[in-house]
C-alpha positions in Angstrom: -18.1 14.8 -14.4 -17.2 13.3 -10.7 -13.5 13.5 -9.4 -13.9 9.8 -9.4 -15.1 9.7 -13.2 -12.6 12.0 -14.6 -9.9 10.2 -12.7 -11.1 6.7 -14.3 -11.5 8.2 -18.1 -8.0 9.5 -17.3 -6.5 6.0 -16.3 -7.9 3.9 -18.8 -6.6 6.6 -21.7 -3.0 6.1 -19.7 -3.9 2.2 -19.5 -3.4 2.2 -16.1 -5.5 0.6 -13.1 -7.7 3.5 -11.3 -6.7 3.6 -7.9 -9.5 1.7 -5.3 -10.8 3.8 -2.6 -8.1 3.2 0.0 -5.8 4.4 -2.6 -8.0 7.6 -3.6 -8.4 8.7 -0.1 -4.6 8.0 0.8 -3.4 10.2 -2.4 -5.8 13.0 -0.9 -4.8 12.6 2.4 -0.9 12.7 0.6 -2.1 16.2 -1.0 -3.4 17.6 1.9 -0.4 17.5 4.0 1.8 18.1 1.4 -0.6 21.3 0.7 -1.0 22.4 4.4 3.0 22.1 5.4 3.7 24.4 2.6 2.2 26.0 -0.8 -0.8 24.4 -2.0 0.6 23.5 -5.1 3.3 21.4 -3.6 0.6 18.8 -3.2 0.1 17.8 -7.1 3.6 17.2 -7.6 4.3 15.3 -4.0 1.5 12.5 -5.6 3.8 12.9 -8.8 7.0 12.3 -7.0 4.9 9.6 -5.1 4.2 7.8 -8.0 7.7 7.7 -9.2 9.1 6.8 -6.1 7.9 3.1 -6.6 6.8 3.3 -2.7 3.7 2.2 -1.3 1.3 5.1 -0.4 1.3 4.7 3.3 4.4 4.3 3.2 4.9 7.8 1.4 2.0 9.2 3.5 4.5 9.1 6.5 7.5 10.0 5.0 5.4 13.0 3.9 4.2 13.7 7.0 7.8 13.9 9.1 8.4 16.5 6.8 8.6 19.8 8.8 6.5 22.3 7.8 3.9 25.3 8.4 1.1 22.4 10.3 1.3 18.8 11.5 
């Protein structure tokens, strides 16, 4: 099973709309700075608090990345 396919099954079990590819590749890009300013698994739980915070993605991409930490 894809990334993609697994993240479908999972939406439509939570009956939720799957993200569309802007989205996907904005939440990864979210993980990855959240993951390279600090310990990796600080990147699941900023697209957690991401998804709570009500915000747009870009707009939580660069909040996310004005936070200091160990890379850019």
């Amino acid at each position: 099973m894809t990334d993609r396919q697994w993240i479908d099954a999972f939406a439509a079990v939570l009956g939720i709309p799957t993200p569309d590819d802007m989205e996907f590749a904005r939440l990864l890009d979210l993980a990855g700075v959240a993951a390279h300013a600090s310990e990796r698994t600080a990147a699941p739980v900023a697209c957690w608090l991401a998804a709570r915070s009500g915000r747009e993605i870009d707009e939580v991409l660069a909040i996310a990345k004005g936070i200091p930490g160990e890379s850019p």
